[in-house]
C-alpha positions as CSV (number, residue, x, y, z in Angstrom):
1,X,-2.9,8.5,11.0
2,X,-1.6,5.5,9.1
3,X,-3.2,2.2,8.2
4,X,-2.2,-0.4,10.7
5,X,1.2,1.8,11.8
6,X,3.9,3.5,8.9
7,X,7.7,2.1,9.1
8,X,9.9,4.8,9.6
9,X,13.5,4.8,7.4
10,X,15.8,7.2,6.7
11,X,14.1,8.9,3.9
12,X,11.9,12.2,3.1
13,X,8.4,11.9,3.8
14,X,5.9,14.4,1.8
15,X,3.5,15.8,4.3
16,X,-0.3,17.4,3.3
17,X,-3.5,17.9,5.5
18,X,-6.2,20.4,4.9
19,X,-7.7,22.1,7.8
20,X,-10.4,24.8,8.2
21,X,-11.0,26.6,11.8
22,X,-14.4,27.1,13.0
23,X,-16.0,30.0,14.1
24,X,-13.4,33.5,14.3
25,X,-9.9,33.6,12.8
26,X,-7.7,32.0,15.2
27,X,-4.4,33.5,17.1
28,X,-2.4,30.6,15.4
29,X,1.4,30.8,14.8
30,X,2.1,27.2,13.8
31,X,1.5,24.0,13.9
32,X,3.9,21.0,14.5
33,X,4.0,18.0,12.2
34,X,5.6,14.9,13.4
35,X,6.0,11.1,13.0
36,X,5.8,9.3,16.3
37,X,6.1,6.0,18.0
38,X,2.7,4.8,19.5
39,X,4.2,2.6,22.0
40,X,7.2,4.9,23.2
41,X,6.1,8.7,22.5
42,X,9.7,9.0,20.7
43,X,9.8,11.5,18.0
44,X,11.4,10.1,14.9
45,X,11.2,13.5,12.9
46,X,9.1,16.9,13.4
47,X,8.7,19.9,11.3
48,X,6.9,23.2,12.1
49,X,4.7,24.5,9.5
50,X,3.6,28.2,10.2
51,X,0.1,29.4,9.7
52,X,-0.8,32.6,7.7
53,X,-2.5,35.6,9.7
54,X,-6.1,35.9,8.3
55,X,-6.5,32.2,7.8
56,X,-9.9,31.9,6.5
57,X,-12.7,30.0,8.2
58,X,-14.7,29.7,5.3
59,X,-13.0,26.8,3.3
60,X,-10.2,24.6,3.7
61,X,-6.4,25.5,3.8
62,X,-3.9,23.2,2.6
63,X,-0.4,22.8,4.0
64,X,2.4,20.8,3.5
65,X,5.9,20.2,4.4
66,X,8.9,17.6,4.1
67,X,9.9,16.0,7.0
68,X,13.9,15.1,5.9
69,X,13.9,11.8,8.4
70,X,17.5,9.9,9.4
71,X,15.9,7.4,12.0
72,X,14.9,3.9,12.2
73,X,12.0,3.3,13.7
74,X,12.1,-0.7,15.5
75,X,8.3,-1.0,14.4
76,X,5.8,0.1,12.7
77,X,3.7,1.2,15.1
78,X,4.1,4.6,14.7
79,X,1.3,7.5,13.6
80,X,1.5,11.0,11.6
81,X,0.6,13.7,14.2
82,X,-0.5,17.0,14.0
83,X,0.2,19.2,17.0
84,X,-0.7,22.7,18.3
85,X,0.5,25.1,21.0
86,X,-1.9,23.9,23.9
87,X,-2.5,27.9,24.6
88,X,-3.2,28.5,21.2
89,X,-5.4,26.4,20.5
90,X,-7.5,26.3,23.9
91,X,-11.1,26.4,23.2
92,X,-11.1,25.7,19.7
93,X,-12.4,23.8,17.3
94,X,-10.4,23.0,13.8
95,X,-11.7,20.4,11.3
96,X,-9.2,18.4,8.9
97,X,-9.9,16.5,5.8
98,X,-7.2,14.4,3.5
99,X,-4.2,13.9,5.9
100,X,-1.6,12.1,4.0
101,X,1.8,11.5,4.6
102,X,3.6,9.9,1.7
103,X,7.3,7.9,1.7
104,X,9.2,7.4,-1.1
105,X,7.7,6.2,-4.0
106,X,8.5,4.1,-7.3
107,X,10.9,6.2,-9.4
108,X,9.7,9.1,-7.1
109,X,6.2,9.4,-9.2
110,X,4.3,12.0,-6.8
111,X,1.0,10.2,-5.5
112,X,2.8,7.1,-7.0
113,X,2.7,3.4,-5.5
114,X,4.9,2.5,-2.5
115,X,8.5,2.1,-3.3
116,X,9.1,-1.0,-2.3
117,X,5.7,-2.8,-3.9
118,X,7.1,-0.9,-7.2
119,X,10.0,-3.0,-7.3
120,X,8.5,-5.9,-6.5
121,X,6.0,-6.0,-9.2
122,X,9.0,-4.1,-11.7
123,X,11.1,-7.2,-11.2
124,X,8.5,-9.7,-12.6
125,X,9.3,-7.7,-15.8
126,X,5.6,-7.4,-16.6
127,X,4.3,-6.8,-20.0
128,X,1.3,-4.9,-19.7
129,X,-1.3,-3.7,-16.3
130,X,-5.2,-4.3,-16.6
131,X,-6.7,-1.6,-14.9
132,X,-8.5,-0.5,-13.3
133,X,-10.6,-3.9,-12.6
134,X,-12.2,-6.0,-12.2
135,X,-15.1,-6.1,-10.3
136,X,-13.9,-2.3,-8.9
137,X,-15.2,-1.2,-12.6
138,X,-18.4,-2.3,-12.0
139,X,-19.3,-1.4,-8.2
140,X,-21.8,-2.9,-6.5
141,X,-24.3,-1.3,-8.4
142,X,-24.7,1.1,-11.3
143,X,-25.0,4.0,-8.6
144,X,-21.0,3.4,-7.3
145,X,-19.7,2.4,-10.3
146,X,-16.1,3.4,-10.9
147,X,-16.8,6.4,-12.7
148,X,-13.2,7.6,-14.8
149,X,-13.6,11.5,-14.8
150,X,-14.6,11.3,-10.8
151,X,-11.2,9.8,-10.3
152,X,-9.0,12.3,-12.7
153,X,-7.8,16.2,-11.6
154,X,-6.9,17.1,-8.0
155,X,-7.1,14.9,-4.7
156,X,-9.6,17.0,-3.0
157,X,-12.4,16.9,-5.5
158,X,-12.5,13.5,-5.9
159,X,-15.0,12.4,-3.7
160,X,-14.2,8.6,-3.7
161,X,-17.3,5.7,-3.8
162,X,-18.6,2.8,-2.0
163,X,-15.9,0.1,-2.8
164,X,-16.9,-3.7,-3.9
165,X,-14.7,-5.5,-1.0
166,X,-16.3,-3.7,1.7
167,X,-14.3,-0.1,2.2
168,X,-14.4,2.8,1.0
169,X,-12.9,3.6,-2.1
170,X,-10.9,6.8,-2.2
171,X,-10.1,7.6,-6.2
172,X,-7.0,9.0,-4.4
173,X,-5.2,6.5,-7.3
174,X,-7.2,7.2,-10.6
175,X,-7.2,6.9,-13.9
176,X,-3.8,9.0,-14.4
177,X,-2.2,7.5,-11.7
178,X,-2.9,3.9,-13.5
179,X,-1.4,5.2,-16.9
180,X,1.5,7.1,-15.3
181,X,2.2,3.4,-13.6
182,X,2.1,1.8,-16.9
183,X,4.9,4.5,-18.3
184,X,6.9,4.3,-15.5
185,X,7.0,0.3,-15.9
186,X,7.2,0.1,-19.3
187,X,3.8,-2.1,-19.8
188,X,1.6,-2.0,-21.8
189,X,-2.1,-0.5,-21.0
190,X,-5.1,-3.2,-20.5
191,X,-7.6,-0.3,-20.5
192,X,-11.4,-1.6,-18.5
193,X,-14.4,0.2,-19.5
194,X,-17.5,0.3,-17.8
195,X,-19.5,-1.7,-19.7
196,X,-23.2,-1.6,-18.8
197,X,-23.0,-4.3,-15.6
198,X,-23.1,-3.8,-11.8
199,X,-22.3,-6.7,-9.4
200,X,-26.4,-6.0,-8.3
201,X,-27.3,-8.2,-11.2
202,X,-28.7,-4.9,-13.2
203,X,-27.2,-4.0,-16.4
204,X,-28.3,-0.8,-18.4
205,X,-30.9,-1.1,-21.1
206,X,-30.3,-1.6,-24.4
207,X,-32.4,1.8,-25.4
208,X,-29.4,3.5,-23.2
209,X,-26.1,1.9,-24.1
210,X,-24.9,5.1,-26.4
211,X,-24.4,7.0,-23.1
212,X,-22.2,4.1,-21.4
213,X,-20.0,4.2,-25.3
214,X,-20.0,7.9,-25.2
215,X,-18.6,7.7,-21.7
216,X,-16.0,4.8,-23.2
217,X,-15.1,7.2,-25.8
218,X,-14.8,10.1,-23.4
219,X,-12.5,8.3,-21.5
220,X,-10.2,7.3,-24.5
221,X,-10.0,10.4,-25.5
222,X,-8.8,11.3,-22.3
223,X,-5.7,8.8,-22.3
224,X,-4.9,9.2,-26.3
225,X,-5.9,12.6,-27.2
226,X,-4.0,15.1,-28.4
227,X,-4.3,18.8,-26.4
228,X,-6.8,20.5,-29.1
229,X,-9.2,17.7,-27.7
230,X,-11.4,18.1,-25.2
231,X,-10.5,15.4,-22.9
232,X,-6.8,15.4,-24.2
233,X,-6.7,19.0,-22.8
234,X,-8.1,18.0,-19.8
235,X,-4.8,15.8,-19.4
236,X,-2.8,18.2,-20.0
237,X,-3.9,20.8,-17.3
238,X,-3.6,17.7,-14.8
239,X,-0.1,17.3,-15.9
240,X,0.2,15.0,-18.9
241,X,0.4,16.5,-22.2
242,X,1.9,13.6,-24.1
243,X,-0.8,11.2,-25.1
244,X,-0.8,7.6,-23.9
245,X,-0.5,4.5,-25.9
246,X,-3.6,2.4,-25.7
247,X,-3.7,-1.4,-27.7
248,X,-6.4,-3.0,-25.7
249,X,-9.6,-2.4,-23.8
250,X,-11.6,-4.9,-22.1
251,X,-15.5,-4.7,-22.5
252,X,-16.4,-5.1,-18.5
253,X,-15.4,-8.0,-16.5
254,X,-17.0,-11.4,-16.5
255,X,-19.8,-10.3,-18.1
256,X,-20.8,-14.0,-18.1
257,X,-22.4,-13.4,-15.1
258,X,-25.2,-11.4,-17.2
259,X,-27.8,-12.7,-19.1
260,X,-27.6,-9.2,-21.5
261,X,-23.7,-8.9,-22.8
262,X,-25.3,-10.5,-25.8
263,X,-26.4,-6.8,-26.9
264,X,-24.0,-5.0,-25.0
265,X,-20.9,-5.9,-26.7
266,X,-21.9,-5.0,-29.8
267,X,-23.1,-1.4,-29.2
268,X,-19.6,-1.1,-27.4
269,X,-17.5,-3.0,-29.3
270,X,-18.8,-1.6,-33.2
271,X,-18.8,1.8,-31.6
272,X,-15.1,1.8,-30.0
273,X,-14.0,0.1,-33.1
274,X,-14.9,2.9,-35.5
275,X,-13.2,5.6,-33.4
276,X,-10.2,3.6,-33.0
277,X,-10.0,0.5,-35.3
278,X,-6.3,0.0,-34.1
279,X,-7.2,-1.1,-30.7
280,X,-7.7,-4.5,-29.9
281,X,-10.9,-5.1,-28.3
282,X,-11.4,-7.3,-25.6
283,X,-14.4,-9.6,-24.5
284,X,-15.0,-10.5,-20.9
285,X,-17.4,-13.5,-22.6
286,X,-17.6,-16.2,-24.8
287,X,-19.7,-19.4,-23.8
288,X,-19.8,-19.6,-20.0
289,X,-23.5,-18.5,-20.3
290,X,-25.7,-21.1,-21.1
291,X,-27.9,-18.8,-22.6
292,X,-25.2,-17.2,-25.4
293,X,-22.7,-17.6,-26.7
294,X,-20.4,-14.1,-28.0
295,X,-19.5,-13.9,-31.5
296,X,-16.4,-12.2,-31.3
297,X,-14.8,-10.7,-34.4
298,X,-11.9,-11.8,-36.1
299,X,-9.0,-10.0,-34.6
300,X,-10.6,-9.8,-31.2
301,X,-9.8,-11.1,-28.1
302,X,-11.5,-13.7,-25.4
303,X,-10.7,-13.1,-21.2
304,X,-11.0,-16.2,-19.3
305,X,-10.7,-16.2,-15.9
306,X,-9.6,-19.5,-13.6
307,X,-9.4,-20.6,-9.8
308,X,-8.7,-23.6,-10.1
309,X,-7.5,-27.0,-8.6
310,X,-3.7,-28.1,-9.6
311,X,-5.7,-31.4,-11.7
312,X,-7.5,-28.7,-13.9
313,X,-4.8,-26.8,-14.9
314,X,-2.7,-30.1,-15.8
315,X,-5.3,-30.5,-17.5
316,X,-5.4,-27.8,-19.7
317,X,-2.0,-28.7,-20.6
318,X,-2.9,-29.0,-24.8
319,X,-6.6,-26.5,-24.4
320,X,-5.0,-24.2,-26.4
321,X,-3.3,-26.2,-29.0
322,X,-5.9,-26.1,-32.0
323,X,-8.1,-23.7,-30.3
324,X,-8.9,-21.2,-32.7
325,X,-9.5,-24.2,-35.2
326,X,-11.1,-26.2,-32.8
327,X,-13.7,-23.5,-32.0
328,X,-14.1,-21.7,-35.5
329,X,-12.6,-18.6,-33.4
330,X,-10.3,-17.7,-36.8
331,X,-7.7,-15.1,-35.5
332,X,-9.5,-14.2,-31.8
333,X,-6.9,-14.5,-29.2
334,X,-6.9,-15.4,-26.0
335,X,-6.2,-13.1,-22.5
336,X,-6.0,-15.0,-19.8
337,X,-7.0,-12.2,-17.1
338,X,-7.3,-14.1,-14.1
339,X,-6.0,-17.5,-12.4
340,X,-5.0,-19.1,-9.5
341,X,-4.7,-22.6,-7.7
342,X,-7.7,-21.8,-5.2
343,X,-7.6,-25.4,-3.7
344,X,-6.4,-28.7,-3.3
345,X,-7.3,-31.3,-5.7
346,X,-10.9,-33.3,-4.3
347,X,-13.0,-36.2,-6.3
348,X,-15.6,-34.0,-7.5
349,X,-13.1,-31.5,-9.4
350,X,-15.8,-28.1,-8.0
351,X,-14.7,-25.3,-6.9
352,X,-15.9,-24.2,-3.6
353,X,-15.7,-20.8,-3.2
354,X,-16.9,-20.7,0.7
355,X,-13.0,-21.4,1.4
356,X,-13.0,-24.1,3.3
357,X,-10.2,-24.6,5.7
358,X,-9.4,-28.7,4.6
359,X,-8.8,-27.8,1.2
360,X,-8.7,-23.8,-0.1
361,X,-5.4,-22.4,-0.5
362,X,-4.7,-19.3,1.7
363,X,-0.6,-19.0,0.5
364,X,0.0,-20.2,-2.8
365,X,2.0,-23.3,-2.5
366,X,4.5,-25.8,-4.4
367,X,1.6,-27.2,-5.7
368,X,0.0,-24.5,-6.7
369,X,3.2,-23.2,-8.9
370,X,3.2,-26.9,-10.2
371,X,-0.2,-26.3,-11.7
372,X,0.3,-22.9,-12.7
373,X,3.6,-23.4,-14.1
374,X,2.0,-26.1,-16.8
375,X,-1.1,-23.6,-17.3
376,X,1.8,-20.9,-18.5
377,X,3.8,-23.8,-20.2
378,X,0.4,-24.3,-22.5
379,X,0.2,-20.9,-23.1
380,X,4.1,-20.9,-24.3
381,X,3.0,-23.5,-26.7
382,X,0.7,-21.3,-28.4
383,X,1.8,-18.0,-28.8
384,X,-0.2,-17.2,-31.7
385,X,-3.1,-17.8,-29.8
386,X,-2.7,-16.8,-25.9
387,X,-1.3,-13.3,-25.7
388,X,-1.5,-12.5,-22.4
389,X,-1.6,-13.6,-18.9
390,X,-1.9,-12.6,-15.6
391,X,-2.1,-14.0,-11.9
392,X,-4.8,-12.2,-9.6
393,X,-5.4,-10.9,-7.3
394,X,-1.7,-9.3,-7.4
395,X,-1.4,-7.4,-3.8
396,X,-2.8,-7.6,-0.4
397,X,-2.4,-6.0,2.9
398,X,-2.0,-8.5,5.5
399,X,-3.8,-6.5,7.7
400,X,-7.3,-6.5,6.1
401,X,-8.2,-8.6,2.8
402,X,-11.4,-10.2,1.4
403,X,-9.3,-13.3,-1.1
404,X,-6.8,-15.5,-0.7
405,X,-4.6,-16.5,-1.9
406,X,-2.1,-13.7,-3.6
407,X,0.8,-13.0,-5.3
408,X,2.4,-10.6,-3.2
409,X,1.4,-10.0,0.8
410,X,2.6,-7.1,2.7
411,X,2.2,-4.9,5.6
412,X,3.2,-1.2,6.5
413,X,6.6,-2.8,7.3
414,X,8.7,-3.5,4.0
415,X,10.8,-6.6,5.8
416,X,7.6,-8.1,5.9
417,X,6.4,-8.6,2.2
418,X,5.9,-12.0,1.1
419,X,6.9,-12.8,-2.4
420,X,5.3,-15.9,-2.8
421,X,5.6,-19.5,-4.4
422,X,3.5,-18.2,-7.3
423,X,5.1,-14.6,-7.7
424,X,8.9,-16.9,-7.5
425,X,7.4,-19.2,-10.1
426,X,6.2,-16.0,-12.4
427,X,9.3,-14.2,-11.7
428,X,11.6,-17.1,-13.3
429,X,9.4,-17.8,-16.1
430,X,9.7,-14.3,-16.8
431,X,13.2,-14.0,-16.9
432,X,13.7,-16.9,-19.0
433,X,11.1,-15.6,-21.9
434,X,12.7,-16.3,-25.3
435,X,11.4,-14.7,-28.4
436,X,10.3,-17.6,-30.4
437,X,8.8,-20.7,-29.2
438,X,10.9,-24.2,-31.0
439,X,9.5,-27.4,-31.5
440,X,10.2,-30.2,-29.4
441,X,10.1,-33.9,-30.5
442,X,9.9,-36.3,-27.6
443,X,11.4,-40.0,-28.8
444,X,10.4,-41.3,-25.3
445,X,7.4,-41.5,-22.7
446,X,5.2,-38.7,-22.9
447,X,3.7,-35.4,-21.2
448,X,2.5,-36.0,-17.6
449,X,4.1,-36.1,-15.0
450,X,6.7,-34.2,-16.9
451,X,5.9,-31.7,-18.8
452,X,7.7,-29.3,-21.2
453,X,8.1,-26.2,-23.5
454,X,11.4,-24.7,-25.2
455,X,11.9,-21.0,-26.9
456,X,15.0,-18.9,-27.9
457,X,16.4,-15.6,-27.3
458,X,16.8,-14.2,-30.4
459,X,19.5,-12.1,-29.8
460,X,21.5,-14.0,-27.8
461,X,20.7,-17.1,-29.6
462,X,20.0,-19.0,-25.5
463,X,17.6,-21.8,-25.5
464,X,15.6,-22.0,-22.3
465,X,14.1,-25.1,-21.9
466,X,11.0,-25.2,-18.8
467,X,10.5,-28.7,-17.4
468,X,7.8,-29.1,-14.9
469,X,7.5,-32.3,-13.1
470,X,4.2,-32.5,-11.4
471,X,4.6,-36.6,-10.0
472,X,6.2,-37.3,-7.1
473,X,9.1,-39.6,-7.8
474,X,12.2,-38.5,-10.1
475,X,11.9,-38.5,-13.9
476,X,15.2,-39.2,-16.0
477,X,15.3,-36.7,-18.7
478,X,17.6,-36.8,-22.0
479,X,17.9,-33.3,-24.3
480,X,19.2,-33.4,-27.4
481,X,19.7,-29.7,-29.4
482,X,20.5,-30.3,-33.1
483,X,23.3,-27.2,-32.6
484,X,26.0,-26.9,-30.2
485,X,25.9,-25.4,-27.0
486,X,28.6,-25.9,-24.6
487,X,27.0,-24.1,-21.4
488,X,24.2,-25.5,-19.5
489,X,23.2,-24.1,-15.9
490,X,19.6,-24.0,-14.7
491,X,17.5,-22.6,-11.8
492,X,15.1,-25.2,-9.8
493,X,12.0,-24.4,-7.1
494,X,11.6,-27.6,-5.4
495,X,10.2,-28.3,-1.5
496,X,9.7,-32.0,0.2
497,X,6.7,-30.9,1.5
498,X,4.0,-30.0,-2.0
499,X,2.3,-28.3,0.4
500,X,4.4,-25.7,1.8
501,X,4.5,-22.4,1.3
502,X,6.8,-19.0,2.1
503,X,5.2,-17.1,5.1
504,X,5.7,-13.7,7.2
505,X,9.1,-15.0,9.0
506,X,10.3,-17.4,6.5
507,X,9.5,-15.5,3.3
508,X,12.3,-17.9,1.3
509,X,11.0,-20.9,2.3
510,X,10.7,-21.7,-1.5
511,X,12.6,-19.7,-4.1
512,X,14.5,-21.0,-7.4
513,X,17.9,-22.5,-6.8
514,X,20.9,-23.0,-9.3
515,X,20.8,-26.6,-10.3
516,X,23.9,-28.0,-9.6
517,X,25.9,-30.8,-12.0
518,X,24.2,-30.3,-15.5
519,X,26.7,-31.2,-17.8
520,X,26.5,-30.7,-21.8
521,X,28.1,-33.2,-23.9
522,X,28.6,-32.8,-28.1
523,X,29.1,-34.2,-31.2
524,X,29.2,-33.2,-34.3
525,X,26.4,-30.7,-34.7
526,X,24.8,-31.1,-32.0
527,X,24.6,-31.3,-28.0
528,X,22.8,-33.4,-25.4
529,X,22.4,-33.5,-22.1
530,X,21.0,-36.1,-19.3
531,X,19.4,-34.7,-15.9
532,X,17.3,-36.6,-13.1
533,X,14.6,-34.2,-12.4
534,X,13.9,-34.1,-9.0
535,X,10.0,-34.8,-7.6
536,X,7.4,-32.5,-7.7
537,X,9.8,-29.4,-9.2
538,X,9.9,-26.3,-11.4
539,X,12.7,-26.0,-13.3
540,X,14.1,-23.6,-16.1
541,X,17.8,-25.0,-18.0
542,X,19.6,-22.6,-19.9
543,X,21.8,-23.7,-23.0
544,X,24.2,-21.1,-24.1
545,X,26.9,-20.9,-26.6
């Protein structure tokens, strides 16, 4: 077994498979378990695992094992292999269900995420996951809908669905798994509900929206109850007594699409609210439907989604700046749940979502951290109003994948992940996040092609100043701080070529640099400092006592 191969490290590998033999008990003694290279027949590590006397033939058996590995596989064309004694097992027939074979996983969290994908995504320092979806909340029709208690309690009864992307979806990672990865990251929970809309077009009648809330509710009670609960119990017996933390659920995803949110996010919104009026309540609309527009309550909060070209998102540079005033949206905030550059800029500005080759973006480029970089710098701007954002998709096997493009590529080999342009871009801006956002008063020229946003570390008292220049020719730039700093250094993600991208083999092909020769200068009071910003960049400058 072993999607597209398994690379094989020195590490302890947790082995599980069911099997069930048909007909009379067979004279079994053991069975081996192995990993083993496909091209080669080596054997990197083997285990025997020894079977009972008596083993039924009426159900399943589980058995498991550790396979303690200290060899390094060239490939990852290698496969998980069950074995029997050939004179054993002559003339028999056994049947197997849910072989797994698990590495090591983030901070060792048993049916956890993949070790290595862990840390990538832990070092963007993110803030909160949405889970579980997305379009996997609403499945392809009402029918295989992701359905939360089907994907809670042990491996084998969860009987998985029909995917939206064209597989089949296990629920091996449910509901528990998604909150244990929030805990184990620190983030905060975006919790998705199921909220009365299939990707089929049919949404659930009004007359029977209390049993899509009571399922809502059920579910909530699940994650934050306590154990004299029904559901919070239910947590408990599959290993969580603690409650979890949940601030914010999302009402579906891009409900927009459907001409009946209008009386759907009501029902779910009033009802969820009176349960638990401390949770902010998300809507997935607000007027992309030309037939409504959603009245969302003061305190609530708008998801907007964008693939985009590089020109829109420049262009969004000041969207948010008076938006709440500008829209009569008094104290609803703003999610942004999904964006991307999805192509190259064209004349007509549209979006063409047949991916053409001339102009869609496979690998998120220079240019496409350009746009998103000023999309995130106008989101800076307006803290009180954008509270949280979020590239998508996130991950993708290399192997097999329905979008592009994404933040992070891999395959079954870890020295083949691809951190790209965009995850670099996230990854600085992250790193660089003060606590307050300052003004800044420009005396000269104005935004475009440079563009700009400044915030301070409270504790430390840093100012991190994010310049973006988006034009291809270099742009003098003069800073001038009214306090003194007498440290400046910086980090830069530059390319000659807009275009280009990082790729399987040259996965640093663009990643931030230290900016060498900032100098500060001072007097009196304050500081200043003069810098040529280099063409088409992304830059983040540091001022530090």
């Amino acid at each position: 077994m072993g999607w597209w191969g398994m690379q094989v490290t020195p590490q302890t590998y947790n082995a599980s498979f069911y099997m069930q033999p048909r007909g009379t008990y067979p004279n079994l003694t053991s069975v081996d378990v192995s990993i083993v290279s496909n091209l080669t027949g080596e054997t990197w590590v083997s285990s025997p695992i020894p079977i009972p006397e008596n083993l039924t033939t009426f159900s399943y058996t589980q058995f498991s094992t550790q396979l303690v590995n200290t060899e390094t596989a060239p490939n990852s064309n290698n496969s998980f292999m069950v074995t029997f004694d050939a004179a054993e097992a002559s003339g028999r027939t056994f049947y197997f269900a849910l072989n797994s074979l698990f590495g090591e996983t983030f901070k060792g969290r048993p049916n956890g995420i993949r070790k290595d994908l862990g840390e990538a995504v832990y070092d963007l320092k993110p803030k909160f996951l949405r889970y579980p979806g997305g379009n996997n909340i609403e499945g392809e029709s009402y029918a295989t809908r992701w359905i939360w208690n089907e994907t809670i309690g042990p491996l084998e009864h969860r009987k998985g669905r029909p995917g939206d992307w064209g597989y089949w979806n296990t629920n091996g990672f449910g509901l528990l798994e998604f909150l244990e990865w929030t805990e184990d990251m620190e983030m905060e929970s975006v919790l998705a509900i199921y909220a009365g809309y299939s990707l089929d077009g049919n949404s659930v009648p009004e007359s029977q929206m209390g049993d899509v809330l009571q399922t809502a509710l059920d579910e909530l009670e699940y994650c934050t109850g306590d154990t004299s609960t029904t559901w919070g119990a239910r947590r408990a017996a599959d290993g969580h007594p603690e409650p979890f933390q949940i601030n914010y659920v999302e009402l579906g995803n891009e409900d927009w699409f459907s001409g009946t949110y209008d009386y759907r996010f009501p029902i779910l919104y009033n009802g969820i609210k009176s349960a638990y009026p401390n949770i902010t309540l998300i809507s997935t609309a607000y007027n992309e439907n030309d037939d409504y527009t959603i009245d969302i309550p003061a305190g609530g909060m708008w998801d907007t989604h964008h693939y985009e070209e590089p020109q829109f998102f420049l262009g969004q540079f000041d969207y948010w700046d008076n938006f709440q005033e500008n829209t009569n949206n008094t104290n609803v905030t703003i999610f942004i749940g999904e964006y991307s550059v999805f192509q190259h800029d064209t004349p007509t500005d549209s979006v063409d979502f047949s991916d053409p080759p001339d102009i869609h973006v496979f690998y998120p480029e220079l240019v496409s951290a350009i746009g998103e970089g000023v999309y995130l710098l106008a989101a800076e701007r307006n803290p009180n109003v954008v509270k949280m954002t979020s590239y998508a998709p996130s991950l993708a096997n290399l192997n097999l994948y329905n979008w592009t493009p994404n933040l992070v590529t891999f395959t079954a080999n870890p020295n083949e992940t691809i951190l790209s342009v965009s995850y670099q871009l996230e990854k600085l801006f992250n790193t660089y996040h003060g606590t307050e956002t300052l003004p800044v008063t420009n005396t000269a020229g104005d935004f475009k092609p440079l563009f700009w946003a400044a915030s301070i570390e409270g504790e430390s008292n840093s100012v991190y100043l994010k310049v973006i220049n988006s034009g291809n020719t270099t742009q003098s730039l003069s800073v001038d701080i009214d306090a003194t700093y007498s440290n400046v250094n910086g980090s830069i993600m530059t390319n000659p070529n807009l275009y280009g991208y990082n790729y399987l083999n040259n996965q640093t092909a663009i990643v931030p640099v230290a900016i060498q020769g900032l100098e500060m200068t001072g007097s009196g009071n304050g500081s200043s400092m003069d810098w040529d910003v280099p063409a088409y960049s992304v830059s983040v400058i540091e001022f530090s006592a």
